[in-house]
NUKEMI-236954 format. One line per field, with one value per atom (N, C-alpha, C, CB): y, x, z; residue in one letter; atom name. Coordinates in steps of 0.2 Angstrom, whole numbers, plus 5000, padded with zeros to 4 digits. Glycine has a CB too. Layout:
% NUKEMI-236954
y c(Y / ...)
x c(X / ...)
z c(Z / ...)
residuo c(a / ...)
atomo c(CA / ...)
//
This chain:
% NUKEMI-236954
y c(5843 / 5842 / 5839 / 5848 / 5842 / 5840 / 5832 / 5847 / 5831 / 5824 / 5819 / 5824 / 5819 / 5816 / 5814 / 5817 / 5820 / 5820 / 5816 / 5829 / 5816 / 5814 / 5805 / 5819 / 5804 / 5796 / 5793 / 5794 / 5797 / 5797 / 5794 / 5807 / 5799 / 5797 / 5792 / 5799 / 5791 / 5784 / 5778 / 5783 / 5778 / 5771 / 5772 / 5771 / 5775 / 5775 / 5772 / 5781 / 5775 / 5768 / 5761 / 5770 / 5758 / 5753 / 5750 / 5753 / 5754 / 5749 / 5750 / 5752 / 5751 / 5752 / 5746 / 5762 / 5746 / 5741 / 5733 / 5740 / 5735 / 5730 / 5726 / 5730 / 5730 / 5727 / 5726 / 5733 / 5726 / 5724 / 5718 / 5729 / 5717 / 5711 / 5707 / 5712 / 5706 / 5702 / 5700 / 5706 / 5706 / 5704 / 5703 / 5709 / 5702 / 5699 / 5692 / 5702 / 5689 / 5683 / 5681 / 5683 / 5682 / 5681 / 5680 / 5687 / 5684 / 5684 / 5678 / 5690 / 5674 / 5671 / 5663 / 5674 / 5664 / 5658 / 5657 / 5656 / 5663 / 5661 / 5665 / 5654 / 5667 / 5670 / 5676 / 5671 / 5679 / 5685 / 5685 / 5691 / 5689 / 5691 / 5695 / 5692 / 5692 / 5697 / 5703 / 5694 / 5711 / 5715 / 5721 / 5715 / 5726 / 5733 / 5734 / 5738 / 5732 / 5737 / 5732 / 5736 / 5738 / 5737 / 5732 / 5742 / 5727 / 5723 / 5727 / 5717 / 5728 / 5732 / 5729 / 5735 / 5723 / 5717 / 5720 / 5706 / 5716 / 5716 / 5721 / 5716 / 5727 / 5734 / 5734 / 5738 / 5734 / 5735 / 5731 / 5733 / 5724 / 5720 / 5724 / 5712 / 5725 / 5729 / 5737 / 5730 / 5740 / 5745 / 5745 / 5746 / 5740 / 5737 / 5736 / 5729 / 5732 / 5728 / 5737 / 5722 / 5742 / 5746 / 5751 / 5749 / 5751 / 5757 / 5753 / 5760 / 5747 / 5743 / 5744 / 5734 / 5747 / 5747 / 5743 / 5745 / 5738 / 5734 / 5740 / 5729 / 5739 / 5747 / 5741 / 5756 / 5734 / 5732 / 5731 / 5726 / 5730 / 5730 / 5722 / 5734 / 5718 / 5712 / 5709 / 5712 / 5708 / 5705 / 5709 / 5705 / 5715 / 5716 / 5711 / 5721 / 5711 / 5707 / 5701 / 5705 / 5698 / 5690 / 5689 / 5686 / 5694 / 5694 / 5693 / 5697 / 5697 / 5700 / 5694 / 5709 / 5691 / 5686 / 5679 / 5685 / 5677 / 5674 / 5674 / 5675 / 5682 / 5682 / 5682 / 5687 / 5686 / 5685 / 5678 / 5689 / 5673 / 5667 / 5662 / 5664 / 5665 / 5663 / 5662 / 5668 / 5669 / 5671 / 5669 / 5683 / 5665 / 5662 / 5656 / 5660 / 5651 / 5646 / 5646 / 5645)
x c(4586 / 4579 / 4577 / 4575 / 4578 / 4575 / 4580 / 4576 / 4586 / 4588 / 4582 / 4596 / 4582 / 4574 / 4570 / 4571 / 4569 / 4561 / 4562 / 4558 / 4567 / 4569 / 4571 / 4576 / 4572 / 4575 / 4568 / 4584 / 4564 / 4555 / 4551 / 4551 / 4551 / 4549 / 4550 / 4551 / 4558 / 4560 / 4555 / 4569 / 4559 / 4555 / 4548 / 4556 / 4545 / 4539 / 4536 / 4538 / 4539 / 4539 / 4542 / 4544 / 4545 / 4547 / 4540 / 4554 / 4537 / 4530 / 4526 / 4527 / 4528 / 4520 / 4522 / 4517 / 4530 / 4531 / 4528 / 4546 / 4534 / 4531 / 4525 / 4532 / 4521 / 4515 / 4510 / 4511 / 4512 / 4511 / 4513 / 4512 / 4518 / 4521 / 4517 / 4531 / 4518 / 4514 / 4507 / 4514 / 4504 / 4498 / 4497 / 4495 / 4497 / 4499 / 4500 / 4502 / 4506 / 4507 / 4501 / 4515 / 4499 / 4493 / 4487 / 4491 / 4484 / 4479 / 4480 / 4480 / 4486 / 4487 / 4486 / 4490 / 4488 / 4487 / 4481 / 4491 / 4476 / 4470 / 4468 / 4470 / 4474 / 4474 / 4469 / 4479 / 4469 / 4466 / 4462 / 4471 / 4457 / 4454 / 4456 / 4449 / 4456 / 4458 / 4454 / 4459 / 4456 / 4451 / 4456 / 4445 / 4454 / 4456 / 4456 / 4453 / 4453 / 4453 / 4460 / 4443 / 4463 / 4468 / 4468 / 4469 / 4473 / 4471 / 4471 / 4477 / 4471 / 4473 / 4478 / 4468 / 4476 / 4482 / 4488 / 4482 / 4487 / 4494 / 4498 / 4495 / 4494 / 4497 / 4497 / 4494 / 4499 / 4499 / 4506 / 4492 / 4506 / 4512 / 4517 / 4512 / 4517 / 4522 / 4525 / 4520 / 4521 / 4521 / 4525 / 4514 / 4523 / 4525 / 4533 / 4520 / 4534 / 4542 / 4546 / 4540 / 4543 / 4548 / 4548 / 4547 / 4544 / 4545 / 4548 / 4537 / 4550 / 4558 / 4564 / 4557 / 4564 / 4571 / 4570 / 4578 / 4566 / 4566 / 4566 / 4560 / 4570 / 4568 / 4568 / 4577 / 4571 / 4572 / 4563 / 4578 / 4562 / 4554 / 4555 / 4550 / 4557 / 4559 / 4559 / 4565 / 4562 / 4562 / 4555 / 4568 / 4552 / 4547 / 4541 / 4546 / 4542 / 4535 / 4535 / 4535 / 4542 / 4543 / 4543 / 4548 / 4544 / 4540 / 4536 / 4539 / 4530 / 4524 / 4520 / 4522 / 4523 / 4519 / 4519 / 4522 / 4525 / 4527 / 4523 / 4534 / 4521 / 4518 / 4509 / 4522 / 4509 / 4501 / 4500 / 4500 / 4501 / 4499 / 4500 / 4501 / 4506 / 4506 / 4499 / 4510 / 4499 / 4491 / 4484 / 4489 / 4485 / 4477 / 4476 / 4476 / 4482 / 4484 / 4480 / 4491)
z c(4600 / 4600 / 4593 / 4602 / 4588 / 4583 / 4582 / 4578 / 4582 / 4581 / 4585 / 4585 / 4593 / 4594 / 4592 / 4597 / 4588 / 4585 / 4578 / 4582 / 4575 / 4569 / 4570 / 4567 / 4577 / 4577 / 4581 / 4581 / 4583 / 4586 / 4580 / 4588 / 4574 / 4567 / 4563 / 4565 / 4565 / 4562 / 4565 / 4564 / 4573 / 4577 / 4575 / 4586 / 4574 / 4575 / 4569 / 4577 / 4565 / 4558 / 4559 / 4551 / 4563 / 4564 / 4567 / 4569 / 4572 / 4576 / 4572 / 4583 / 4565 / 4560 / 4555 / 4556 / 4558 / 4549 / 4555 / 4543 / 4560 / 4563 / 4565 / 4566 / 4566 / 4568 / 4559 / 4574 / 4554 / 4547 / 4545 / 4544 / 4549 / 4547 / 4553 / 4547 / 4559 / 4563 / 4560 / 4569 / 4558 / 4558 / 4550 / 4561 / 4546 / 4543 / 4542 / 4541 / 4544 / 4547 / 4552 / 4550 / 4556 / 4561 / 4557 / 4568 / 4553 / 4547 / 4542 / 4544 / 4540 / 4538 / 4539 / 4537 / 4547 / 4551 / 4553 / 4555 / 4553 / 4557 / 4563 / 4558 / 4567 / 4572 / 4575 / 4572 / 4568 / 4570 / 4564 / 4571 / 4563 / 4557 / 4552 / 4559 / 4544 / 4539 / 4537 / 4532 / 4542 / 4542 / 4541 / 4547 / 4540 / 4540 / 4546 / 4537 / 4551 / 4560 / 4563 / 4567 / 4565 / 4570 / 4576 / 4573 / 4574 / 4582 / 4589 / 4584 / 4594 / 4598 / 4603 / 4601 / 4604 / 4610 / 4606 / 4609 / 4599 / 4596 / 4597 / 4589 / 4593 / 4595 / 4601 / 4594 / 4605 / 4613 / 4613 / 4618 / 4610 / 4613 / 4610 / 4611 / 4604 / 4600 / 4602 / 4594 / 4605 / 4609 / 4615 / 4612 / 4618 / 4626 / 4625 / 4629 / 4620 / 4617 / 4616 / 4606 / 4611 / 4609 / 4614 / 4602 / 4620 / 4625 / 4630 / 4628 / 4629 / 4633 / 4629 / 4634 / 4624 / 4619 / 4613 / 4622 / 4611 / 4606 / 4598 / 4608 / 4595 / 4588 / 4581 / 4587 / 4582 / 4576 / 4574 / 4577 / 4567 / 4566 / 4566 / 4557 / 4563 / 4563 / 4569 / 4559 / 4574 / 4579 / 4584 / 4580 / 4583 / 4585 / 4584 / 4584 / 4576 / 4573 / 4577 / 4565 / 4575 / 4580 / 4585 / 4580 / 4590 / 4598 / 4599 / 4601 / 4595 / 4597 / 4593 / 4594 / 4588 / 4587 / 4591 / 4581 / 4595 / 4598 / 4603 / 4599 / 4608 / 4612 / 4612 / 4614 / 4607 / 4604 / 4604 / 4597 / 4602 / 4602 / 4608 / 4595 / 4611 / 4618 / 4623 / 4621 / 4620 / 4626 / 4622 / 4628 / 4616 / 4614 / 4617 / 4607 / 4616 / 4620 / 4628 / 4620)
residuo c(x / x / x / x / x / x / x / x / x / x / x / x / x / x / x / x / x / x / x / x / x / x / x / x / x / x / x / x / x / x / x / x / x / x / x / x / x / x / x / x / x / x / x / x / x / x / x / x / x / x / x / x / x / x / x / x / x / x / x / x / x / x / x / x / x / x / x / x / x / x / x / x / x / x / x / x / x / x / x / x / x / x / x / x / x / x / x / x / x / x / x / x / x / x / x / x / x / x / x / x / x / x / x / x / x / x / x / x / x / x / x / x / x / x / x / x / x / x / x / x / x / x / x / x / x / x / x / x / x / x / x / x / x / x / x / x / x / x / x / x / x / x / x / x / x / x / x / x / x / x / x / x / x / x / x / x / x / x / x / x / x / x / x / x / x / x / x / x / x / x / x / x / x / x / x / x / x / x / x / x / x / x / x / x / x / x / x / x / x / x / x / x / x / x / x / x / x / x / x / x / x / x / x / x / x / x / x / x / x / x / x / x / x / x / x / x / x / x / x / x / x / x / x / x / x / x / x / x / x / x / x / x / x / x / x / x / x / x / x / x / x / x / x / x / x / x / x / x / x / x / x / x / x / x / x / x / x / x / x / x / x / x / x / x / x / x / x / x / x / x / x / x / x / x / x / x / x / x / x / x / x / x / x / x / x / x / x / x / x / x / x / x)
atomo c(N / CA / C / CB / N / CA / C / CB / N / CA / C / CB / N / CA / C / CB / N / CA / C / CB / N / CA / C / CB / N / CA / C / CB / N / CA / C / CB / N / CA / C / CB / N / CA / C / CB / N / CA / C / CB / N / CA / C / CB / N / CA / C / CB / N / CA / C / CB / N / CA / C / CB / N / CA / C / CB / N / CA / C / CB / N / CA / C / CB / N / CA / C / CB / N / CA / C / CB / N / CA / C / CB / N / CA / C / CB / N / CA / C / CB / N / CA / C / CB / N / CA / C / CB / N / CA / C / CB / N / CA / C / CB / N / CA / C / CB / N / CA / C / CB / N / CA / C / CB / N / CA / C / CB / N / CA / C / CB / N / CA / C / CB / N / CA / C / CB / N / CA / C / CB / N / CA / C / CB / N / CA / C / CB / N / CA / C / CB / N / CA / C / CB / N / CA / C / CB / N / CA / C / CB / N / CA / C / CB / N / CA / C / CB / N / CA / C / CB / N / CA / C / CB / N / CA / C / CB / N / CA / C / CB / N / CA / C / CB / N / CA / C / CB / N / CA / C / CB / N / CA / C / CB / N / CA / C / CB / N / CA / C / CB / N / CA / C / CB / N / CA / C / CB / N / CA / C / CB / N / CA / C / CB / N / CA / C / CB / N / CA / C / CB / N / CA / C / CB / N / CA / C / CB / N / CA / C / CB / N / CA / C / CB / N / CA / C / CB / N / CA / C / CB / N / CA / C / CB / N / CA / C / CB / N / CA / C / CB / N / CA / C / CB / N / CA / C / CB / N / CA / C / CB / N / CA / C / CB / N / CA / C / CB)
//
């Protein structure tokens, strides 16, 4: 149990590095606004990606980036 909890902790920092890196990059292009409040889409896409197995932070950001601007279009 405690192993879980310990690789729970880890990923869980992955959907925060990740979604810092996305949004960041989106802020930069205009996409979103440069603010302290949390996107919530974003979050959600990144959410959605690592509760399908996605754990790398890196290729989360680039999904969720990928997909976030999909759906502005």
């Amino acid at each position: 149990m405690l192993v879980e909890r310990g690789l729970w902790v880890n990923n869980a920092e992955a959907v925060g590095d990740a979604y810092s890196i996305a949004a960041n990059y989106l802020a930069k292009t205009g996409a979103i606004g440069n603010t302290v409040v949390t996107n919530d889409r974003l979050l959600q896409i990144i959410v959605a990606m690592f509760q399908c197995g996605e754990f790398n932070k890196i290729r989360l950001a680039n999904k969720a980036i990928a997909q976030f601007e999909a759906e502005l279009v």
